[in-house]
C-alpha positions as CSV (number, residue, x, y, z in Angstrom):
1,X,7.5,13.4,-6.4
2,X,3.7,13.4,-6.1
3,X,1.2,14.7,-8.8
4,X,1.3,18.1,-8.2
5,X,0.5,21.1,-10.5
6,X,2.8,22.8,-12.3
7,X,2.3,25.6,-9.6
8,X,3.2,23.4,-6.7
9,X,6.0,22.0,-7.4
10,X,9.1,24.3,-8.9
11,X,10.8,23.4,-12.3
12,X,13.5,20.0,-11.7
13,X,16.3,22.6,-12.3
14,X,15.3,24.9,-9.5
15,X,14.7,22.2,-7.7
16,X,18.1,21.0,-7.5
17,X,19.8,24.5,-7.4
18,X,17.6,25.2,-4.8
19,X,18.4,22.2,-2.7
20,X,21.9,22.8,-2.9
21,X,22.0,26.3,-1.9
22,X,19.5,25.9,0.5
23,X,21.4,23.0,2.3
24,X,25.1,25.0,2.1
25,X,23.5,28.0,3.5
26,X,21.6,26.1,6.7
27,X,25.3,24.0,7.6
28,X,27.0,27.3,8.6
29,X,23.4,29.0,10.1
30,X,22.5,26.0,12.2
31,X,25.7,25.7,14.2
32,X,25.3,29.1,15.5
33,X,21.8,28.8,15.9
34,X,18.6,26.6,16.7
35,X,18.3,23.3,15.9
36,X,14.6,22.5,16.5
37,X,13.0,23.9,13.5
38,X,9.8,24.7,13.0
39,X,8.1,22.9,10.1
40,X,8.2,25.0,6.8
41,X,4.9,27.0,6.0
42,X,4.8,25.4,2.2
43,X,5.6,22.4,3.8
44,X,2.7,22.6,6.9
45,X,-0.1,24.0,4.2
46,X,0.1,20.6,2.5
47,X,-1.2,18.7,5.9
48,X,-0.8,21.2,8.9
49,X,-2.5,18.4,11.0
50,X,0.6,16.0,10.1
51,X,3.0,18.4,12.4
52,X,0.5,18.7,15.0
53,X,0.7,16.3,18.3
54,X,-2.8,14.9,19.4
55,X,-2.0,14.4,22.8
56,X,0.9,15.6,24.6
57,X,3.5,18.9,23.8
58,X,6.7,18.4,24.3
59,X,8.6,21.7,24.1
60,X,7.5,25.5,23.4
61,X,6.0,25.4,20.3
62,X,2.6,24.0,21.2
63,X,2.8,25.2,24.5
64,X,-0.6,25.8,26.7
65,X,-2.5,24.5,23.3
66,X,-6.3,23.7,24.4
67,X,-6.7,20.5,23.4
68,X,-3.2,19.1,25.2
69,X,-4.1,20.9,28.4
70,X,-5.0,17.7,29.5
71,X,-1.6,16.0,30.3
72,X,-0.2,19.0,31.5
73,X,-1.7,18.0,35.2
74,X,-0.7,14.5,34.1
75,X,3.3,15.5,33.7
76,X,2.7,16.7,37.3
77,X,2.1,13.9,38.7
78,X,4.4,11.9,37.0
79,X,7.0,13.9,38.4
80,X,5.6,13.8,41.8
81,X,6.7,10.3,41.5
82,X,10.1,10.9,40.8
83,X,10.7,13.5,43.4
84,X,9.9,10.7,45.7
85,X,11.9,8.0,43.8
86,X,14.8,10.6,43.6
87,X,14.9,12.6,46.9
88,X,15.2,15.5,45.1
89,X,12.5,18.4,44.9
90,X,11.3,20.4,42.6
91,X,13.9,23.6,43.6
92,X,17.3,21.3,42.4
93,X,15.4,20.1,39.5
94,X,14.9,24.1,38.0
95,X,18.4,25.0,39.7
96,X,20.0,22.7,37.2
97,X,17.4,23.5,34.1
98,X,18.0,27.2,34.8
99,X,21.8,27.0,33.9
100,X,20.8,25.7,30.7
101,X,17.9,27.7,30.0
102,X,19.9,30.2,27.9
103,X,21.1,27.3,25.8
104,X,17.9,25.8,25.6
105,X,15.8,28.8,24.6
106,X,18.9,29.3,21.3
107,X,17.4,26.2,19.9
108,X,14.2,27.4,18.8
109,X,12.9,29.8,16.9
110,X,11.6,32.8,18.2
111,X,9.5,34.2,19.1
112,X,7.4,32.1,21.9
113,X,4.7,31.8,23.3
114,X,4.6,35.2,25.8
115,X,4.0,32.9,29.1
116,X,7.5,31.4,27.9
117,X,9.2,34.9,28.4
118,X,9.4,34.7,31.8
119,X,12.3,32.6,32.8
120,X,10.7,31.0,35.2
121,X,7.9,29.3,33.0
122,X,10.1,28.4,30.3
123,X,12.3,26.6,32.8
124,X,9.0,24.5,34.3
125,X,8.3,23.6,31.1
126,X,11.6,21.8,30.6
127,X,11.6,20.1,34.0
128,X,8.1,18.8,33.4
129,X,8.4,18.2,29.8
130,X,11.9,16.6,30.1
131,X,11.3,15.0,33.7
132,X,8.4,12.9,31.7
133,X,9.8,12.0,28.2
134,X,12.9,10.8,30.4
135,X,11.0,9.0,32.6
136,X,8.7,7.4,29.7
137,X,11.2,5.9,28.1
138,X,13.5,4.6,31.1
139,X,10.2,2.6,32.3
140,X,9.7,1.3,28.3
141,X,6.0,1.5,28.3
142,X,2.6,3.0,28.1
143,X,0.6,1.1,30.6
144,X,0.8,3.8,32.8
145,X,-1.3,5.6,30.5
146,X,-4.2,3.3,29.7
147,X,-6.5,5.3,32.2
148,X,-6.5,8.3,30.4
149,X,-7.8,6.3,27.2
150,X,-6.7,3.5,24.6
151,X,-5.9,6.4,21.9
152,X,-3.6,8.6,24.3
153,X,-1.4,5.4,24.1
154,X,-1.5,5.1,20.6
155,X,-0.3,8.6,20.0
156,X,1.2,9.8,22.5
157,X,4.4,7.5,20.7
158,X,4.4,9.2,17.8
159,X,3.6,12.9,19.4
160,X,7.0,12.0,20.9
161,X,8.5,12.3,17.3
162,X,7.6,15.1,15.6
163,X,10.1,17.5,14.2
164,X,8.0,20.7,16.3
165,X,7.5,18.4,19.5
166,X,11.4,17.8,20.5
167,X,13.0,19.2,23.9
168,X,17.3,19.1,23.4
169,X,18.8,16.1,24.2
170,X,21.2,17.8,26.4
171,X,18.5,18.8,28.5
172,X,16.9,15.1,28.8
173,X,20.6,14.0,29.5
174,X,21.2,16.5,32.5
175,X,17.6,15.6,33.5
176,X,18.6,11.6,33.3
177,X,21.8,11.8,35.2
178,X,19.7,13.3,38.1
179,X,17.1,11.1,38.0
180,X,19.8,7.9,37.4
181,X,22.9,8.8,39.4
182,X,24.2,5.6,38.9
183,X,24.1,4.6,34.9
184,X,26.8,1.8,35.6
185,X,29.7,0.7,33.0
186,X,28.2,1.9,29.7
187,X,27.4,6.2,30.9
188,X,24.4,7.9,31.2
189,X,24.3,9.2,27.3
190,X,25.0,5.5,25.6
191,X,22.0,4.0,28.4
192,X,19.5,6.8,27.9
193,X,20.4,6.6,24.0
194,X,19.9,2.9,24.3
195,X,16.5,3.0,26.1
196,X,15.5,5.6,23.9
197,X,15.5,3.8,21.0
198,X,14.2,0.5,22.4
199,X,11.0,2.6,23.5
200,X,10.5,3.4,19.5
201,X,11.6,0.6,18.4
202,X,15.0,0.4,17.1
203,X,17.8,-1.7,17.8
204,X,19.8,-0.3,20.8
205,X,23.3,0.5,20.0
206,X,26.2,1.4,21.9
207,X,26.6,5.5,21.8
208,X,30.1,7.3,22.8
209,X,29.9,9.6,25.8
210,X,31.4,12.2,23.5
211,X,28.3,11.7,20.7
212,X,25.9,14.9,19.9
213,X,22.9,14.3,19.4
214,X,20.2,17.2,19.0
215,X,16.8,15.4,19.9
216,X,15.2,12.1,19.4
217,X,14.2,12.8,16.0
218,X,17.2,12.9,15.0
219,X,18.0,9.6,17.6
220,X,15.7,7.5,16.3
221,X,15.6,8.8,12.3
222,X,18.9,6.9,10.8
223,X,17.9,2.9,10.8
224,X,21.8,2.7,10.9
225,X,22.2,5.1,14.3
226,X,25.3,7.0,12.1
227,X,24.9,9.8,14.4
228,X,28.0,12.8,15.1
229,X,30.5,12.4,17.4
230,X,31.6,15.6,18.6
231,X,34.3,17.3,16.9
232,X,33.9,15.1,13.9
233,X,31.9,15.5,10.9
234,X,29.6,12.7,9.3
235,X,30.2,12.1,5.5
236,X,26.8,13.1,3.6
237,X,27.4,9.5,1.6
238,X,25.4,8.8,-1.6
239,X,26.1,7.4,-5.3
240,X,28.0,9.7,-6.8
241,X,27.0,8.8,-10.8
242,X,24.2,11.7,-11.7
243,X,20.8,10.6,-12.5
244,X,18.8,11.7,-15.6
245,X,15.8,13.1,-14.2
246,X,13.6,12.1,-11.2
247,X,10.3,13.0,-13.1
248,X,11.1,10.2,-15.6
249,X,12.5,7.9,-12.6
250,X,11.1,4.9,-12.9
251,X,7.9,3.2,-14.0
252,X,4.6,2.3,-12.3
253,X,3.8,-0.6,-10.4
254,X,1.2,-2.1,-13.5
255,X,3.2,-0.9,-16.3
256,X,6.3,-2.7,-14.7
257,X,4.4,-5.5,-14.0
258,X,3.6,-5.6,-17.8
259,X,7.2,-5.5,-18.6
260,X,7.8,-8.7,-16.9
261,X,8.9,-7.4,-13.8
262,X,7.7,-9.2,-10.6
263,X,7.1,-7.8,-7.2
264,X,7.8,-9.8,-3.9
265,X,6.9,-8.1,-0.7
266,X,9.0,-10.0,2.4
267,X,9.0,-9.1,5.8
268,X,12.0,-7.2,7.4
269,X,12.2,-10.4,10.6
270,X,12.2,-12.4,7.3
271,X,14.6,-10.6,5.8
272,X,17.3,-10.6,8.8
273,X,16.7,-14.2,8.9
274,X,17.9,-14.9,5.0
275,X,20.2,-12.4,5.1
276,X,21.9,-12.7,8.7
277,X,22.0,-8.8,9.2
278,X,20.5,-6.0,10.2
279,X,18.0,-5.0,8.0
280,X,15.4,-2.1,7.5
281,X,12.2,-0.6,5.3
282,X,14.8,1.0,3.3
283,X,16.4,-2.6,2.0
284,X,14.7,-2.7,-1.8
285,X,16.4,-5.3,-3.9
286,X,16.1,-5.9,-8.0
287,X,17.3,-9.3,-9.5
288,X,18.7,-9.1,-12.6
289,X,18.1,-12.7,-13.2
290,X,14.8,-13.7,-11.9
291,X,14.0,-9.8,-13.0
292,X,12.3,-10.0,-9.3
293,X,11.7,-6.7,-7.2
294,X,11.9,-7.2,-3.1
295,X,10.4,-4.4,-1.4
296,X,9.7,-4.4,2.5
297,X,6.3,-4.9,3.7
298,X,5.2,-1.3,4.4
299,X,2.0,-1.2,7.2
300,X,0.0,2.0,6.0
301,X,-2.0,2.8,8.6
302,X,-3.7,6.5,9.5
303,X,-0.3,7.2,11.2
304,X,2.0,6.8,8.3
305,X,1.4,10.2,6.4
306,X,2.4,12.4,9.6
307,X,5.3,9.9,10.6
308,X,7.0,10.1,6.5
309,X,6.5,13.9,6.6
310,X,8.3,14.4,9.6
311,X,10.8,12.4,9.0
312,X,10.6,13.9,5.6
313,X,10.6,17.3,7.0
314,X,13.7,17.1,9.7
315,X,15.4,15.3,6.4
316,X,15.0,19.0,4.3
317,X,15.8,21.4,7.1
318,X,19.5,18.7,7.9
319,X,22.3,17.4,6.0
320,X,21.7,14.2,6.6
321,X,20.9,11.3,4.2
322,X,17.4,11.2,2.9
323,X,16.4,8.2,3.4
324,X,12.6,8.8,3.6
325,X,12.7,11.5,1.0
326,X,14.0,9.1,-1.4
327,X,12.2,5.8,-0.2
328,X,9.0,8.4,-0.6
329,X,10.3,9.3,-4.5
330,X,10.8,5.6,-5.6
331,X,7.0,4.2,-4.1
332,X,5.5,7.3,-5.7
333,X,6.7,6.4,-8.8
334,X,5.3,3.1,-8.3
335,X,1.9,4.2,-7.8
336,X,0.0,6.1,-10.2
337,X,-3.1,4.5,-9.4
338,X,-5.4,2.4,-7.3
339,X,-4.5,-0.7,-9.3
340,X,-1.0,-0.4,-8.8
341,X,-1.5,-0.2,-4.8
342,X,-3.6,-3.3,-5.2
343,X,-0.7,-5.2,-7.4
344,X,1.6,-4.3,-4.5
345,X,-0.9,-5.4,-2.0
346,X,-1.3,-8.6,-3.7
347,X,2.3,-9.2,-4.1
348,X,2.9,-8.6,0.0
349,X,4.3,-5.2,-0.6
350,X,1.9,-2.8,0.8
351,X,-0.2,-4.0,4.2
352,X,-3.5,-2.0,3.8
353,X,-4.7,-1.0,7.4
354,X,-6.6,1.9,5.6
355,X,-9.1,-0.5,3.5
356,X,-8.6,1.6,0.4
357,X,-6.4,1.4,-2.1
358,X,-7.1,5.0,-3.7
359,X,-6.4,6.2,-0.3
360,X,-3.1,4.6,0.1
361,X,-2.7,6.2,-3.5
362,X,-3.4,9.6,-2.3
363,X,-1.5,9.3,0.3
364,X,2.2,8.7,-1.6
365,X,1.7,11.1,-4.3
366,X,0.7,14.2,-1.8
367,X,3.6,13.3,-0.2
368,X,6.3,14.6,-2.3
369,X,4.7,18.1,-3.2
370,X,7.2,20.7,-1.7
371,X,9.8,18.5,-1.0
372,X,13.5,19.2,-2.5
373,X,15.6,16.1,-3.6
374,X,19.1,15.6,-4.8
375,X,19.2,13.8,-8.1
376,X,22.7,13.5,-8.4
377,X,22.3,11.8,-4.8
378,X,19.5,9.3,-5.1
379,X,19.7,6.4,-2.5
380,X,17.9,3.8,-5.3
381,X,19.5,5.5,-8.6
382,X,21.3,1.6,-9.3
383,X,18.1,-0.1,-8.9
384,X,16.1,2.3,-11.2
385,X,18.9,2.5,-13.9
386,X,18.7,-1.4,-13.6
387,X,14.8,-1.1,-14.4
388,X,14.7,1.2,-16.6
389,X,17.1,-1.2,-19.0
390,X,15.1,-3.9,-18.8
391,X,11.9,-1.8,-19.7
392,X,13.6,-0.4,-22.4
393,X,13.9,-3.5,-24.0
394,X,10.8,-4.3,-26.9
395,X,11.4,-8.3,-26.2
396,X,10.7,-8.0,-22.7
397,X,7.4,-6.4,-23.1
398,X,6.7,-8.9,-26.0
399,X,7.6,-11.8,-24.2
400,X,5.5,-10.8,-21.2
401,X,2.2,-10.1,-22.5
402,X,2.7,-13.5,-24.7
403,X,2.8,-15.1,-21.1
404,X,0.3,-12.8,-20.1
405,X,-2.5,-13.2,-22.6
406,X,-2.1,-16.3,-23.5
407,X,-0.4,-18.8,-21.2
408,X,-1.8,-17.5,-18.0
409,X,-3.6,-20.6,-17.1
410,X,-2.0,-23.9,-16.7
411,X,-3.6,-25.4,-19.5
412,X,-2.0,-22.5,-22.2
413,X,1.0,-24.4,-22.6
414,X,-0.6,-27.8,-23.5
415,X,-3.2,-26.1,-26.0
416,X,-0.1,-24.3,-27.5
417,X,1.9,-27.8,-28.2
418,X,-1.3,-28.9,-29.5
419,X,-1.7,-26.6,-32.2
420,X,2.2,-26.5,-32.7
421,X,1.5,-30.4,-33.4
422,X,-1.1,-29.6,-35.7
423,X,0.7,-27.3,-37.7
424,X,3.9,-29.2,-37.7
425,X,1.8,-32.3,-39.2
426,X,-0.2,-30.1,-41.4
427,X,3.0,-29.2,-43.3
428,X,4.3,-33.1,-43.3
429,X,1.3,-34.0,-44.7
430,X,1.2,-31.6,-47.2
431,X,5.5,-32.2,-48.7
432,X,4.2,-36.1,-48.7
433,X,1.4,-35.2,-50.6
434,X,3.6,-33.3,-52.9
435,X,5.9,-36.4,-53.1
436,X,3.1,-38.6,-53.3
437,X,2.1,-36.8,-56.9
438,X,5.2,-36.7,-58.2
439,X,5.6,-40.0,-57.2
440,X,2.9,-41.5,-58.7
441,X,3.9,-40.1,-62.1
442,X,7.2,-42.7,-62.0
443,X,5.9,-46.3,-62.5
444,X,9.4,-47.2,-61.8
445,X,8.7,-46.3,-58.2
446,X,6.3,-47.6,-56.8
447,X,8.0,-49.2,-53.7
448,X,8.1,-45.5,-52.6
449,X,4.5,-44.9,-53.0
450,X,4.1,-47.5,-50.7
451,X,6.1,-45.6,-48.1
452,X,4.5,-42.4,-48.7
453,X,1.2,-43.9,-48.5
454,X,1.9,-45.1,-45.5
455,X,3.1,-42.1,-44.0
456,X,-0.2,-40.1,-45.6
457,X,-1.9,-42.6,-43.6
458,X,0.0,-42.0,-40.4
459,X,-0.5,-38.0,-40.8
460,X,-4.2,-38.5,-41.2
461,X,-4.1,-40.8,-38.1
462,X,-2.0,-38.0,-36.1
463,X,-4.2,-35.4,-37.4
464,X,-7.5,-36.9,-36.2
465,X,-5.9,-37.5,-32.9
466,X,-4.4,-34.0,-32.2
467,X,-8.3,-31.9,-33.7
468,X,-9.9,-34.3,-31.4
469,X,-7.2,-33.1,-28.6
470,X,-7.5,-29.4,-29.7
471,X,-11.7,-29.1,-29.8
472,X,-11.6,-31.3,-26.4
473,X,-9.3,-28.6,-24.6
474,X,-11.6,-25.8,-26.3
475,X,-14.9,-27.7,-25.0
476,X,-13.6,-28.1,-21.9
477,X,-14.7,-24.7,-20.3
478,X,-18.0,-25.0,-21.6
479,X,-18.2,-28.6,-20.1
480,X,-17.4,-27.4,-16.5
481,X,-19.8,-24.9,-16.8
482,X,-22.5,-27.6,-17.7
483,X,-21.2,-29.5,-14.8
């Protein structure tokens, strides 16, 4: 994935040895251990800014951070409001955080920042922090938030998200079933889960009491929801056939596109419609028959880098299926250049909020660059084994840059009949001829000289007609220009 250097990215079979050991070490590490990560160093150098919130800190890693002072006195009085909504004060809301705070501190790495030490300041930042994230997403909106500036909206949303900027869930939970005593028929963890994932976006779903979930990350990540049940373990589910090699995976956008390939970007409300199911950005389809590739309309705007690597990111440090990781791997094989993020755009596949398509370019093939993959597990490996057949194939390529080149205007086909025509009567003309001489040469037929006379008189006729058809279509051009 990505363009890197040699340097940058390690040789495909360390990659994959890697991966796999890397993977089978964190499974038995984790569950004795943290489970919000901090964001790999090789990982962070690529973009460090990607990892970073811009407005709010959620948690103890960017803790007291100068420029998200700001909403700390904002979380303040946000919970001001729900001590009065509540009846409860401030003294029952760190009674109940400080009999989690032991838990709570396990599931980060350490050290923290020195104010969070002190129990007492690490258990006001989880009231605050967790009294306001809860309370965000129970209300469903941002309005509250328009005073403090149109951008603070905009961010705050995916600030909530990052892998670094998570509080548990078990801690949003306790703080949820104080602030909600009364969650009716469905439980407290189904409704916050429910709300929680209406707030980003997703389709709500209905979630067991007895479901773990770590943070929202990991809520909102899978388009499916497959999230653990306690006591049972999730199937890591992928093809099982092994790929050839993911630096060879698939071609680019033009060179596909010059293979006879078409691209058809749809939207995923268009998609659910057709299909009658729940779809997602993840849905890329490849007709064998029309040899037609449906891609998603992705929106690349300036948030999409940090949102993929995060997603990317809490994807490396899991077991869980790659979705992004691999959705990033097949569109950066796509794009190799600027022209291949305009044939996308042009085809409805890419939706260009940046203006630029080198930009969008730069964008999918930094991506990848210290990110491990599976290839024995890739999500699209069907689709680009399907490709790669068809690419393979000489007539294919033939047969589209003969449509290409030279029937790529609606008048192609009729000038290509016409001098079909042509040469079809050129070669009548010329056997009668032939017959014509030998003909002539037998006095005792000349009723068939009569016949092929008339038929040398009929090719000339058909002759005249189709040249005057073929310099007319060849004129025609220079006569609209004239015109």
């Amino acid at each position: 994935m990505g363009r890197s250097s040699p340097e940058m990215t390690p040789p495909h079979s360390d990659i994959e040895k890697g991966c796999l050991e890397f993977e089978h070490g964190l499974s038995s590490f984790q569950k004795e251990s943290f489970t919000i990560f901090k964001v790999p160093h090789r990982l962070r150098e690529v973009n460090e800014k990607a990892y970073e919130p811009n407005v709010i800190s959620v948690g103890p890693y960017h803790y007291r951070k100068p420029h998200l002072a700001r909403m700390e006195g904002f979380k303040k009085r946000q919970f001001e409001n729900i001590v009065e909504k509540t009846h409860l004060g401030l003294h029952q809301f760190r009674e109940a955080m400080k009999h989690l705070e032991g838990k709570t501190r396990k599931c980060y790495e350490q050290p923290l920042h020195p104010d969070l030490e002190v129990e007492e300041k690490f258990v006001d930042m989880m009231v605050y922090d967790g009294c306001f994230v809860v309370q965000l997403i129970w209300i469903g909106h941002l309005y509250d938030f328009r005073e403090l500036g149109q951008h603070v909206s905009y961010d705050m949303r995916y600030d909530l998200l990052l892998l670094e900027n998570q509080l548990p869930f078990f801690v949003l939970l306790e703080l949820y079933r104080m602030i909600i005593p009364n969650p009716g028929p469905r439980g407290h963890l189904s409704q916050l889960a429910a709300f929680a994932l209406t707030f980003f976006g997703r389709h709500p779903i209905y979630v067991p009491e007895n479901t773990s979930i770590r943070h929202l990350l990991q809520l909102v990540h899978d388009p499916s929801q497959e999230i653990r049940v306690a006591g049972t373990e999730v199937e890591y589910c992928f093809p099982k056939n092994k790929f050839q090699s993911s630096r060879s995976l698939i071609p680019s956008a033009t060179e596909l596109e010059d293979a006879g390939i078409h691209f058809f970007g749809v939207s995923i409300q268009n998609m659910q419609n057709q299909e009658k199911g729940k779809m997602n950005m993840f849905d890329i389809e490849f007709d064998n028959d029309t040899k037609e590739l449906k891609i998603p309309t992705l929106k690349v705007d300036h948030s999409t880098e940090r949102t993929f690597r995060n997603y990317m990111a809490y994807e490396q440090l899991w077991g869980v299926r790659k979705y992004y990781v691999d959705y990033v791997l097949f569109m950066d094989k796509l794009i190799n250049t600027g022209k291949d993020v305009e044939l996308l755009r042009k085809s409805g596949i890419i939706d260009n909020w940046l203006g630029d398509d080198e930009a969008v370019t730069k964008i999918f093939n930094k991506l990848g660059y210290f990110v491990y993959y599976d290839t024995e597990a890739f999500y699209y490996e069907d689709i680009a084994d399907r490709v790669n057949k068809h690419c393979k194939r000489d007539w294919n390529k033939w047969k589209a840059k003969l449509k290409k080149d030279y029937f790529n205007t609606p008048w192609s086909p009729i000038s290509f009949l016409a001098g079909l025509l042509l040469l079809l009567i050129t070669i009548v003309q010329t056997i009668f001829s032939l017959l014509s001489y030998y003909q002539q040469r037998q006095e005792n037929y000349r009723s068939q000289s009569i016949i092929v006379a008339f038929f040398w008189c009929f090719g000339l006729l058909i002759r005249g007609l189709t040249s005057a058809l073929w310099e007319f279509l060849n004129f025609r051009p220079h006569l609209v220009t004239v015109l």
